[in-house]
C-alpha positions as CSV (number, residue, x, y, z in Angstrom):
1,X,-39.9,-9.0,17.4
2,X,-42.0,-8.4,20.7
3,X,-41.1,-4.6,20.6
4,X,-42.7,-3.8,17.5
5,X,-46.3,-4.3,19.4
6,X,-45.4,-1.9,22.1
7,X,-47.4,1.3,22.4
8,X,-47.2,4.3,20.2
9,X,-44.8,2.7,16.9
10,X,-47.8,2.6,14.4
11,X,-47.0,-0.6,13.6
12,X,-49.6,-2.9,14.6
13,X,-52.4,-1.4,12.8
14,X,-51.0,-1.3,9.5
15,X,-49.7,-5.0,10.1
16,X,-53.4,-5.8,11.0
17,X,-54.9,-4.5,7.8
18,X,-52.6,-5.9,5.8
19,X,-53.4,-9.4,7.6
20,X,-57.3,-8.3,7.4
21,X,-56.4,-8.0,3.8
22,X,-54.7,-11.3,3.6
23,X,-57.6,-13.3,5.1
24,X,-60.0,-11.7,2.9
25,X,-57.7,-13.1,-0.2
26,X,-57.9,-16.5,1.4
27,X,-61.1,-16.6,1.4
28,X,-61.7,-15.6,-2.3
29,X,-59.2,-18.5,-3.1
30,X,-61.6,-20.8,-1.1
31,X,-64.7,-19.6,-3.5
32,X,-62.8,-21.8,-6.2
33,X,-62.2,-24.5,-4.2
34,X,-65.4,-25.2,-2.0
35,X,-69.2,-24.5,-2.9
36,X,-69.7,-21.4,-0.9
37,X,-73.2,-19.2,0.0
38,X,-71.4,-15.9,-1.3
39,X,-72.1,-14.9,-5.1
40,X,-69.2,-14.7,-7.9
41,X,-70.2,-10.5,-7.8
42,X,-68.9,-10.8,-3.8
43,X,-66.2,-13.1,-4.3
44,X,-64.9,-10.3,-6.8
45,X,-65.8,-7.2,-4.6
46,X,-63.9,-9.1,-1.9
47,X,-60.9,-9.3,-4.0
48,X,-60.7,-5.9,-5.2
49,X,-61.1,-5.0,-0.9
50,X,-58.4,-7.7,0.0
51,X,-55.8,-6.3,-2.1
52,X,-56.6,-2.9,-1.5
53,X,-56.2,-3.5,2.3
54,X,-52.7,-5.4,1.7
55,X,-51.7,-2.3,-0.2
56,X,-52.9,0.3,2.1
57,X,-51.4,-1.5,4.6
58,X,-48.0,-2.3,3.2
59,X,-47.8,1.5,2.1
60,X,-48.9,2.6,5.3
61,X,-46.0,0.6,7.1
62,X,-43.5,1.4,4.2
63,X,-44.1,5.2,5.5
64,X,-43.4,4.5,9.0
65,X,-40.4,2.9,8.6
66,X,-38.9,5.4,6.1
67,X,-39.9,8.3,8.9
68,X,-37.6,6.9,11.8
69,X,-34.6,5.3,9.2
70,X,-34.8,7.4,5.8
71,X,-35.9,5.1,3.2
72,X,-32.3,5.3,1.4
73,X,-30.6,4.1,4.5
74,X,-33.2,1.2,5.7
75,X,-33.4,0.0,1.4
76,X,-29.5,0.1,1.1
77,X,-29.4,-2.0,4.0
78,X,-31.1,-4.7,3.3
79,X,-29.9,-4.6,-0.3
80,X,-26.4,-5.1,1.0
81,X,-27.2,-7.3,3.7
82,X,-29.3,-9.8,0.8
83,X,-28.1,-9.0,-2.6
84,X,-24.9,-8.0,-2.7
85,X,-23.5,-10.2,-0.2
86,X,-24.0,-12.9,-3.1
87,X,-21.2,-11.1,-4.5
88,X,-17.7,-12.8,-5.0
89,X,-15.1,-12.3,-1.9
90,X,-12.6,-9.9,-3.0
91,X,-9.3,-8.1,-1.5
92,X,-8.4,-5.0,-2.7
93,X,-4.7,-4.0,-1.8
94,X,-2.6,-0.3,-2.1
95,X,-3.6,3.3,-0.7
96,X,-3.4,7.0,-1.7
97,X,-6.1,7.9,-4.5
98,X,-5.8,4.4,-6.1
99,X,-7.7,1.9,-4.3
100,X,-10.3,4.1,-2.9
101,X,-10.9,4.0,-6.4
102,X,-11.3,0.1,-6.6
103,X,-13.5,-0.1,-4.1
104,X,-16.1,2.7,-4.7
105,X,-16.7,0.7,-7.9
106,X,-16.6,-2.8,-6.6
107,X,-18.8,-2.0,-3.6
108,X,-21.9,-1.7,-5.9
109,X,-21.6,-5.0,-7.4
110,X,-20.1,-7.4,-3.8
111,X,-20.3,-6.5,0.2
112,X,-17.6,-9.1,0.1
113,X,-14.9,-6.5,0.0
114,X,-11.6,-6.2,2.2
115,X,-9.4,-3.5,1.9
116,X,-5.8,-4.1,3.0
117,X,-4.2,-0.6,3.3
118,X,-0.5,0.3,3.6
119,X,0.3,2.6,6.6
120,X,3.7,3.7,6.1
121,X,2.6,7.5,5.4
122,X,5.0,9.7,7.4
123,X,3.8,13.0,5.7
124,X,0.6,15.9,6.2
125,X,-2.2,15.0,8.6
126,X,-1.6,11.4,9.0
127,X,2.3,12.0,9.5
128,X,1.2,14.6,12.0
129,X,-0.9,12.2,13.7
130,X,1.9,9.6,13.9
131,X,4.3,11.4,15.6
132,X,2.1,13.4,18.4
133,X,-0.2,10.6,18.8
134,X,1.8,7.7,18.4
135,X,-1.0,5.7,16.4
136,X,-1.0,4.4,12.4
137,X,-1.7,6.8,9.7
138,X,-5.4,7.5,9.5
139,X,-5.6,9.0,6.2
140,X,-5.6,6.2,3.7
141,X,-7.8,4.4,6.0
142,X,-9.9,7.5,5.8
143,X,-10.0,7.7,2.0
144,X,-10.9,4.0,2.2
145,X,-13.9,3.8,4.7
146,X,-15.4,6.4,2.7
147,X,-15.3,5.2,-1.0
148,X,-17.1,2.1,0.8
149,X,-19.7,4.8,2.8
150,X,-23.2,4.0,2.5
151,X,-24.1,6.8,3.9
152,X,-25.4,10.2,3.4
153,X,-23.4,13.0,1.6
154,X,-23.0,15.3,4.5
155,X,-21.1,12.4,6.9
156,X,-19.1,11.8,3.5
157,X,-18.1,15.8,3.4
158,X,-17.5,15.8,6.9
159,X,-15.2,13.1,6.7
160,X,-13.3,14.3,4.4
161,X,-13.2,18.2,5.6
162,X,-9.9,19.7,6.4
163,X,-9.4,22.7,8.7
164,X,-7.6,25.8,7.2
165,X,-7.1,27.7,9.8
166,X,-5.3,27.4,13.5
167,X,-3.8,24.7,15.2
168,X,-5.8,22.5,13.5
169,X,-4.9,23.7,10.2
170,X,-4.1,20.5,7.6
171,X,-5.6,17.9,9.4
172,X,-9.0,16.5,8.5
173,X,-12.2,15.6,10.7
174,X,-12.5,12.0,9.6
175,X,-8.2,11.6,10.6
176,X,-8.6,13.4,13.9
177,X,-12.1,10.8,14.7
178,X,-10.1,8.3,14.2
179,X,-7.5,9.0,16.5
180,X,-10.3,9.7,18.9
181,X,-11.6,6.6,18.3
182,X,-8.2,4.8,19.2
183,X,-8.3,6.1,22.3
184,X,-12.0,5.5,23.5
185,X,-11.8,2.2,22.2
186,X,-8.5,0.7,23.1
187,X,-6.9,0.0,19.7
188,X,-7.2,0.4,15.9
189,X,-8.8,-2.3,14.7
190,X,-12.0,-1.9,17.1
191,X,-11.8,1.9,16.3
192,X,-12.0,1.0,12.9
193,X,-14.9,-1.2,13.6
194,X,-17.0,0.9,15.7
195,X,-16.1,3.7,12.8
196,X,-17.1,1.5,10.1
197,X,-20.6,1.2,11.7
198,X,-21.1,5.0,12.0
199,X,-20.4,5.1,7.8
200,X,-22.3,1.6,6.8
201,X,-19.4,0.5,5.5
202,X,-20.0,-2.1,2.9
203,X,-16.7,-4.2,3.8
204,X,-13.8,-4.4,5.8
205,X,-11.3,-1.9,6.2
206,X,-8.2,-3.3,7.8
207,X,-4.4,-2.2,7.9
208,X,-1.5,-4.0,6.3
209,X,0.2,-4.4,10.0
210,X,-0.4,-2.6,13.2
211,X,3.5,-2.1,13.3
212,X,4.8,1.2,13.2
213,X,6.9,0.7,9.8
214,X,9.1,3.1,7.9
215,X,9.8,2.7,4.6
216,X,13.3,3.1,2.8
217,X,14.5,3.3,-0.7
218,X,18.1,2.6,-2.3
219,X,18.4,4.9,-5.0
220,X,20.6,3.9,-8.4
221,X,23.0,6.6,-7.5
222,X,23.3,4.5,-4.0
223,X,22.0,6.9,-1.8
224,X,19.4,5.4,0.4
225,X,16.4,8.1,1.4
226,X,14.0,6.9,4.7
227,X,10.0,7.6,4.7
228,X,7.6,7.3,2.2
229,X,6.6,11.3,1.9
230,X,10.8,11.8,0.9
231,X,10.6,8.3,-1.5
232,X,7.8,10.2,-3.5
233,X,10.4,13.1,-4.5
234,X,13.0,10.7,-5.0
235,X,15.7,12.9,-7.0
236,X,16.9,9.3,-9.2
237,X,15.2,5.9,-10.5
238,X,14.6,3.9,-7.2
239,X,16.7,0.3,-7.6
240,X,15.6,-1.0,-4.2
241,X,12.7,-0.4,-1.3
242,X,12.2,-2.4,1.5
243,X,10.8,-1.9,4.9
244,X,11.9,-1.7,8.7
245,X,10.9,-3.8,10.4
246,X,11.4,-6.0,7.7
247,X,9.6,-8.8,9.5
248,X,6.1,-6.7,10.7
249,X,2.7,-8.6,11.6
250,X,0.8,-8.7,9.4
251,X,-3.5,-9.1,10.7
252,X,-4.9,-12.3,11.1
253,X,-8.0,-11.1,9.3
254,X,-6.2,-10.1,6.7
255,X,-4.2,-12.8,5.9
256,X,-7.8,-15.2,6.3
257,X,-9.5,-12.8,3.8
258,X,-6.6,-12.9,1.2
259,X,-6.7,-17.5,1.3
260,X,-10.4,-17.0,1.1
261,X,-10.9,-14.6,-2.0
262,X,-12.1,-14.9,-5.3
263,X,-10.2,-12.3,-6.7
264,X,-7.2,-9.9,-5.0
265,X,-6.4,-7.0,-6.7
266,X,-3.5,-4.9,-6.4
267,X,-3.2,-1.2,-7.8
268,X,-3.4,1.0,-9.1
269,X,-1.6,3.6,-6.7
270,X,1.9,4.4,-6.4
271,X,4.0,1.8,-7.3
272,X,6.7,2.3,-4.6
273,X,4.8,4.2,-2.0
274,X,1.3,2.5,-2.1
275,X,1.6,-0.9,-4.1
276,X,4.8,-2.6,-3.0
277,X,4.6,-1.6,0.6
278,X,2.1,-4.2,1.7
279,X,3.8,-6.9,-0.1
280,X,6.9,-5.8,2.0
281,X,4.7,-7.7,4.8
282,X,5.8,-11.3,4.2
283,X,2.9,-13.4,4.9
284,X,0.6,-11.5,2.9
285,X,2.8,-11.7,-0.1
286,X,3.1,-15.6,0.8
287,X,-0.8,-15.6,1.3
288,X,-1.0,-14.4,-2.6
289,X,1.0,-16.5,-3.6
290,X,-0.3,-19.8,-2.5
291,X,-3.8,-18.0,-2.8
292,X,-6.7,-19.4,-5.6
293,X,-7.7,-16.2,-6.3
294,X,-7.5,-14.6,-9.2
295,X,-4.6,-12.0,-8.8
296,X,-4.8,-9.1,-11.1
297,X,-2.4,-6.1,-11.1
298,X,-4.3,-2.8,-12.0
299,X,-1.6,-0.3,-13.8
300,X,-2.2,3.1,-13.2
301,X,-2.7,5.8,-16.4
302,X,0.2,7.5,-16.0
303,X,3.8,7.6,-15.1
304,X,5.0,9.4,-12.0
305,X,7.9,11.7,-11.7
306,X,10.2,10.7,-8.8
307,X,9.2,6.9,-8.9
308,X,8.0,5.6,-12.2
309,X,9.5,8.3,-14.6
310,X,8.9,6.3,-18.4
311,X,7.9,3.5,-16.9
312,X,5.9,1.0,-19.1
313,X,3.4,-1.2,-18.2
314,X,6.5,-4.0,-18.6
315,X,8.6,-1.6,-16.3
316,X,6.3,-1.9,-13.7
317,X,5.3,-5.7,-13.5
318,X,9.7,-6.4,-13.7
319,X,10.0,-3.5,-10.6
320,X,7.1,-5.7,-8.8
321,X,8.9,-8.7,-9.3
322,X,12.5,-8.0,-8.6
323,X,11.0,-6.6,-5.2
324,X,8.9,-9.7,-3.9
325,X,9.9,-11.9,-6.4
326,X,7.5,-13.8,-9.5
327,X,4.3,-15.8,-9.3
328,X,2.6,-13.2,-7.8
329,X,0.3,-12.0,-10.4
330,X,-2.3,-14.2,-13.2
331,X,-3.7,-10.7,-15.2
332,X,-2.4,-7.2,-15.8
333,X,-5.3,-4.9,-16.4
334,X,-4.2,-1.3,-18.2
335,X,-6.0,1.1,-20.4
336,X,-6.4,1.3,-24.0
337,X,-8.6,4.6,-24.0
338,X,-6.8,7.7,-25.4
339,X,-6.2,11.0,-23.4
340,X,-7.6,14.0,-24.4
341,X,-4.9,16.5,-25.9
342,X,-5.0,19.2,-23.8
343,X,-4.8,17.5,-20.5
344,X,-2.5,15.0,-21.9
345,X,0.2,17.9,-22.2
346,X,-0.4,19.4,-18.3
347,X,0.3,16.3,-17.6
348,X,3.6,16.6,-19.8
349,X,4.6,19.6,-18.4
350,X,4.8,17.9,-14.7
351,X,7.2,15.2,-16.4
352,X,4.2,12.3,-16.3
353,X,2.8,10.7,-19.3
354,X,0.7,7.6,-20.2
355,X,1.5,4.3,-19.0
356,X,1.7,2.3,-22.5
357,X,2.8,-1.6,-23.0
358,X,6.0,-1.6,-25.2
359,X,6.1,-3.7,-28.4
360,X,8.7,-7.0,-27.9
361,X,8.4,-9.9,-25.9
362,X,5.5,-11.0,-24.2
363,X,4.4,-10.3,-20.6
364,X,4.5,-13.7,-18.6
365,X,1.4,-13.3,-17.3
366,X,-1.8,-12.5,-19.5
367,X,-2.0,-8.5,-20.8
368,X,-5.5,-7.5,-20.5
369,X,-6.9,-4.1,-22.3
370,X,-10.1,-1.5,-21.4
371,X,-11.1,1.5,-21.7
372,X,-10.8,2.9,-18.0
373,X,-10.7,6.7,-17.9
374,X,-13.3,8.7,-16.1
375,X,-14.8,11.3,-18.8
376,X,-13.7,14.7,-16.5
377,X,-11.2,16.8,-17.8
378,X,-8.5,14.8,-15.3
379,X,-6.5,11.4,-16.0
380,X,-8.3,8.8,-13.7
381,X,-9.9,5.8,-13.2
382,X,-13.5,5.6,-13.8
383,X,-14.7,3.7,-10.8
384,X,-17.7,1.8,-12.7
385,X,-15.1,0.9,-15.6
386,X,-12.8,-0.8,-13.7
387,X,-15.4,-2.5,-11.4
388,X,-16.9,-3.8,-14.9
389,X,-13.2,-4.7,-16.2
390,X,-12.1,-6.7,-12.9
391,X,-15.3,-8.7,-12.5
392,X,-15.2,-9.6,-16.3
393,X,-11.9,-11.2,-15.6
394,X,-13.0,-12.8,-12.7
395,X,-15.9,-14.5,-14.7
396,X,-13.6,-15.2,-17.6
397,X,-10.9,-17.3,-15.6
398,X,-13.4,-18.6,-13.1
399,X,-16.9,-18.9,-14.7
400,X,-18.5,-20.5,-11.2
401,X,-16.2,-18.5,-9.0
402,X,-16.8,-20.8,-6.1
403,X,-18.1,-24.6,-6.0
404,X,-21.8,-24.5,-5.4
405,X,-22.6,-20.9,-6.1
406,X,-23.5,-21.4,-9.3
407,X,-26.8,-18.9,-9.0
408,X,-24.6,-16.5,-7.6
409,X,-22.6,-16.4,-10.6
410,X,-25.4,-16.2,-12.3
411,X,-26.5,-13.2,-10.8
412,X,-23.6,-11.5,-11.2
413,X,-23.2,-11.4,-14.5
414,X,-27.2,-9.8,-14.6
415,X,-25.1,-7.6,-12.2
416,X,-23.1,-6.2,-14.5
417,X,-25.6,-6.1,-17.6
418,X,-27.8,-4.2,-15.4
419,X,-25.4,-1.5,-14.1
420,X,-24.3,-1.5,-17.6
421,X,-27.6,-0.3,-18.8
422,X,-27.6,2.1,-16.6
423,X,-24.6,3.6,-17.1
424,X,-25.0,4.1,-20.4
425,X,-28.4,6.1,-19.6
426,X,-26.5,8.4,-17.5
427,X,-24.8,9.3,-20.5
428,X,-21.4,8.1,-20.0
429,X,-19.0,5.9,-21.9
430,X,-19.8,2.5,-21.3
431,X,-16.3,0.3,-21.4
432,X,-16.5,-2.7,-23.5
């Protein structure tokens, strides 16, 4: 506190005007307290001087500190730092495009966020990486860190860049910092730390294991096909997937994150290749289990050929099961909104089509419906809509989602009314 009256910060003469302008106020509240000499005409001017200092003042500081930090970056701070870490603890689990997804919505409404990523990608950059490098897959990581960015656009495009052209041609800047960042720092997990600070992250970022792991899948024809870029192109419906090792570590802060949420979400993403993965690790699928936490399974939009060809929303749950076995999951959350026609049949014409819940016997677990595409000409999630759709279950099956935080509750649910509004002034489909 000290350095803020050194030399030269204009600092401590806008905090003395506003304290000039403080005092002045006190002493107009004393006028209607205590007899004083002063008239009720210089009791008023004094006012109208007091709170013009205050204001000058405050303004006059407000614009020093938004010249050295940006008034975005130093506002977003303390708004995550103070609001949203009321917020209710959630852990998001998958990789690919899917939980990126999950958390660019979530991060607006909880700072409370852990992402648990899978980091059995053998293929592009990341597979690249692997195998010169010897370190974990960056690029799910990557995709993560940034969807939880509170940063400015340019670091997020850099990031995300991708050379083009030479020896570097495939990989991406943000993959290739993180490698450098292994290696200056020691290991992963600081890396990711000290890299999470240069992006604000609003969360945690961790991997599923720090084990180099390889994933395999037993195909219904009985061939068995090894990594997860080959598993994706599987030529037949996969009957079995599993993991070597098959006993990996999985990160103490991962497993502590996953007993203390509110809510742990898994999906969407590819079922095989994303999803299941990280419940391959053992004590995190144990960790759901026994966890209070509401556990909801997100199902993605549509099928995809070479692992979920005509899957319904049924097929996938029972593939989830038979794999790490039942009592894993309280709510399925898919889509009721209808595709548009057009992109509906470029879709067809790749073999995918919507993910739809087949008429017969009931789901064991409870079948919830929204409206959750993004309004853009392609077949995703809208981030905002499934944020709104995930915290409304949370509220539903625990209305005071932790004992004694009542008021944060409370403000949650203004939360969402709030970002409600003002997604339906940005004139966009609000979901139900």
């Amino acid at each position: 506190m000290w350095r803020l009256l050194w030399p030269g910060l204009r600092v401590k003469r806008y905090l003395a005007i506003v304290a000039l302008g403080f005092a002045l106020l006190g002493a107009v509240a004393a006028r209607w307290t205590v007899r004083t000499w002063w008239s009720g005409t210089t009791a008023v001017g004094l006012l109208v001087l007091g709170l013009a200092l205050v204001a000058l003042g405050s303004m006059a500081l407000g614009h020093t500190v938004n010249d050295v930090l940006g008034s975005d970056k130093w506002a977003g701070v303390l708004y995550s730092r103070r609001q949203l870490a009321r917020g209710p603890k959630v852990v998001a689990l998958g990789g690919g495009t899917g939980l990126p997804v999950v958390l660019r919505g979530l991060k607006e409404y909880t700072s409370n966020l852990t992402a648990v990523v899978t980091v059995a990608d053998d293929g592009g950059s990341s597979g690249r990486l692997r195998g010169d490098l010897g370190i974990l897959p960056p690029g799910d990581i990557r995709n993560c860190m940034v969807a939880l960015a509170d940063t400015e656009p340019l670091m997020e495009e850099l990031f995300q860049h991708r050379f083009s052209a030479g020896e570097l041609e495939g990989h991406s800047f943000g993959n290739l910092f993180l490698a450098a960042m292994e290696q200056t720092a020691g290991d992963f997990v600081t890396a990711l730390r000290e890299s999470s600070r240069v992006l604000a992250v609003r969360g945690t970022v961790l991997p599923a294991t720090l084990e180099r792991v390889t994933l395999w899948a037993q195909l219904v024809t009985g061939e068995v096909i090894r990594g997860e870029s080959r598993i994706g192109k599987s030529p037949a419906p996969i009957a079995k997937i599993g993991m070597e090792p098959d006993d990996a570590t999985p990160l103490a802060e991962a497993i502590a994150a996953i007993r203390e949420a509110d809510l742990i979400v898994m999906g969407p993403g590819s079922l095989y290749t994303s999803v299941i993965p990280n419940l391959l690790v053992r004590p995190i699928t144990e960790a759901i289990r026994e966890s209070r936490a509401v556990r909801v399974y997100v199902a993605n939009l549509m099928t995809q050929p070479g692992e979920t060809a005509h899957y319904t929303v049924e097929d996938h749950l029972e593939a989830l099961e038979k794999q790490v076995g039942q009592g894993l999951i309280d709510v399925v959350l898919m889509n009721n909104e209808s595709v548009d026609a057009t992109v509906l049949e470029n879709y067809r014409k790749e073999g995918a089509e919507p993910v739809v819940s087949r008429s017969g016997p009931a789901l064991r677990v409870e079948l919830v419906k929204e409206p959750l595409i993004a309004v853009d000409g392609v077949v995703r999630h809208d981030p905002e809509k499934l944020a709104r759709a995930l915290l409304k279950i949370l509220l539903r099956h625990r209305p005071h989602w932790a004992e004694g935080r009542l008021w944060d509750s409370l403000w949650l649910e203004s939360r969402l009314r709030e970002r409600r509004r003002w997604f339906t002034r940005d004139g966009r489909t609000p979901g139900r």
